[in-house]
N, C-alpha and C positions, 0 to 999 in steps of 0.2 A: 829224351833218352836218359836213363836212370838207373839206379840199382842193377847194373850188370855188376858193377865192381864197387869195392868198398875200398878206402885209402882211410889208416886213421893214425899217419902219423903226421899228420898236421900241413903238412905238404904238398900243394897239386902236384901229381904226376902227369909230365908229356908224353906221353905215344908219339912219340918221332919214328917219320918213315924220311931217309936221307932222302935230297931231292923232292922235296914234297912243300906244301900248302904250309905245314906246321915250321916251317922255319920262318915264318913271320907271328906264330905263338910266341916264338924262344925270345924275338925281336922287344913283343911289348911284355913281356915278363920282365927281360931284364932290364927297360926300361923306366918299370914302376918300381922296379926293387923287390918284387914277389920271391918269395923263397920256393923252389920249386926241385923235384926232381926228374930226372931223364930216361925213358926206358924206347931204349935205340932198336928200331927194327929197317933189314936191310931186304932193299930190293932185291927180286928175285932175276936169274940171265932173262926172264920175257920181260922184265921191268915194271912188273905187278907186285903189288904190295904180297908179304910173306901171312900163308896163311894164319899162323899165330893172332894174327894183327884181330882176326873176328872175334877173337874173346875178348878185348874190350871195345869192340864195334860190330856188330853180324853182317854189316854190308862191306865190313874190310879196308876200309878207306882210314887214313889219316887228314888231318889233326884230331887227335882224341887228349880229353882230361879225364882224369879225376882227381876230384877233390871232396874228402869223405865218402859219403853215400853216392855222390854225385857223378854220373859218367856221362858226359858229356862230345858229341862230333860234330861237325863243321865249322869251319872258321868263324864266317859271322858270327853263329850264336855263341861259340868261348870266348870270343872278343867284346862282342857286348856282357857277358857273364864276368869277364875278368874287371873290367873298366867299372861295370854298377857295382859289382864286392869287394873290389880291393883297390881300385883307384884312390878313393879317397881324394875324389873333385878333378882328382887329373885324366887328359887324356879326354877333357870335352869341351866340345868348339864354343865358340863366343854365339850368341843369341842371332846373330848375324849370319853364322856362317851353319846353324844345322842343317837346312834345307842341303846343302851342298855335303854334308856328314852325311846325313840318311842315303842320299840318293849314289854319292859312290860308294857308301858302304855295300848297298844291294848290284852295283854295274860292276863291281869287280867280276861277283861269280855269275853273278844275271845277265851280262852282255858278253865279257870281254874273254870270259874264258873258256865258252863254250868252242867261240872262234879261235883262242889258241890252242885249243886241245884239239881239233879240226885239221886246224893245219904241221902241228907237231905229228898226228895220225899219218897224216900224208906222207911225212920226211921219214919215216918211221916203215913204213910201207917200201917205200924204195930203198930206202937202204935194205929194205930185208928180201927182199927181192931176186932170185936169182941172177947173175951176171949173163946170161944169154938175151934174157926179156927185161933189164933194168933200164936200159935207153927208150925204149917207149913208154913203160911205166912211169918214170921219169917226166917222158913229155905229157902225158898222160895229166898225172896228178898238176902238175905246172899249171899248165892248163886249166885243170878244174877249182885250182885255188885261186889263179888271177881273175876269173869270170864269179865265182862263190865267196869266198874269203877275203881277197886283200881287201877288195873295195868296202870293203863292212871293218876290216881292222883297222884303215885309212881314216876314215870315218873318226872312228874312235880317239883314233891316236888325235886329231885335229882338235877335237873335243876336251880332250886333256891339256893339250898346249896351252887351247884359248885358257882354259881353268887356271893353270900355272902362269899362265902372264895376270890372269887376275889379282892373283895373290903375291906376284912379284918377289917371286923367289922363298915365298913363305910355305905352309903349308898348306894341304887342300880345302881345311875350311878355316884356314885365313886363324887359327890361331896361334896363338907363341908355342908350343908344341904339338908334336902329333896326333892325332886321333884317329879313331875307329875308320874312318877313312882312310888314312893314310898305310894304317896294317893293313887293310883290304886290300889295298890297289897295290903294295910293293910286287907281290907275288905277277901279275898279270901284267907291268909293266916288266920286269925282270926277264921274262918270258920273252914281251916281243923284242926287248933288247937282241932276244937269240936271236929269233925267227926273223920277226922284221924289220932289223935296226934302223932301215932308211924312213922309215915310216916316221919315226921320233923326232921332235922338234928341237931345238935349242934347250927351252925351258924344262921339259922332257928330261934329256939327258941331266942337266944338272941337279933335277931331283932326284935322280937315282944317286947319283954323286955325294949328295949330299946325305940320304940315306945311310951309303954304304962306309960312309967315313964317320958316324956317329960309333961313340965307344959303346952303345947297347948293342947296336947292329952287331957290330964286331964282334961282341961275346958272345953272343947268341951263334955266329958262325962257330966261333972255335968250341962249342960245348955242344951242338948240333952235330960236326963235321963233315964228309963231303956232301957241297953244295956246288950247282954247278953255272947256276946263275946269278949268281953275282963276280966281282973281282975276290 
């Protein structure tokens, strides 16, 4: 994705949509120190991104860059684009731990969030729901997320744990800071914090912890603004 937009003052620009994917763009930018600009787009009352948004995306979704010529969406690929051009060696795992980089880089969006967009659909659903039919809808959807969903987001989360006891309070692939993994995965963990906080382990919780008290995280919140999963 390319040449829709042109930036030529030197600066990636974010496409931030509040609540969204790109608040863990904002995360490794301010992380590496990238000099970057902000251009804030607000959900609409259905909680669909604002039509504007398709001039620098056609399919309307956020995380979008540009940088020069360059227009870039989806997290994955900005994340790996920001890390190979402007890292500058940071931000990548020890020889040890890629296998475990690649592979949650791609589970963030490849497993785990298809099942929270699933079951956020659900709760989203009932609530919107007339008050006459909301108590079967209700049971209804319940229902179809504990027999389709938990047992798949259960799964997961178990998967994670074991990972984070591997690394002993480190991070996902085991090196002295974070990596492309670890932007992947905040968003999808964050999420089931909402949904399904019982699900999360010990180890679980304190990587979010740990995340969320880093002074990048933090400015990345206050220059983003409302965000609703996190503290």
């Amino acid at each position: 994705m390319t040449d829709t937009a042109v930036n030529e003052n030197g600066k990636i620009i974010v496409h931030h949509l509040n609540n969204s994917r790109s608040q863990r763009i904002l995360w490794l930018l301010e992380e590496l120190g990238v000099a970057y600009e902000i251009k804030k787009y607000q959900r609409t009352p259905g909680l669909t991104a604002p039509e504007e948004l398709k001039a620098v995306n056609p399919i309307g979704t956020a995380p979008v860059i540009t940088d020069g010529s360059v227009n870039l969406a989806e997290s994955g690929a900005i994340i790996e684009y920001i890390i190979r051009k402007y890292g500058n060696g940071r931000a990548r795992p020890p020889a040890s731990g890629e296998v475990h980089d690649l592979y949650w880089l791609h589970a963030a969006e490849g497993s785990l969030m298809p099942l929270g967009v699933n079951a956020y659909i659900m709760r989203i659903i009932t609530e919107r729901t007339p008050w006459l039919i909301r108590p079967l809808v209700s049971f209804l959807m319940s229902k179809l997320r504990a027999r389709v969903i938990d047992p798949r987001l259960r799964v997961h989360a178990q998967l994670i744990e074991q990972r984070l006891t591997e690394v002993d309070g480190g991070w996902i692939a085991d090196g002295e800071e974070p990596t492309a993994a670890d932007y992947m995965m905040i968003f999808p963990l964050e999420c089931m914090s909402q949904l399904c906080p019982e699900f999360l382990g010990i180890n679980t919780e304190r990587y979010l912890r740990r995340v969320h008290e880093r002074p990048a995280y933090r400015r990345g919140l206050e220059i983003g603004g409302k965000y609703d999963y996190a503290p």
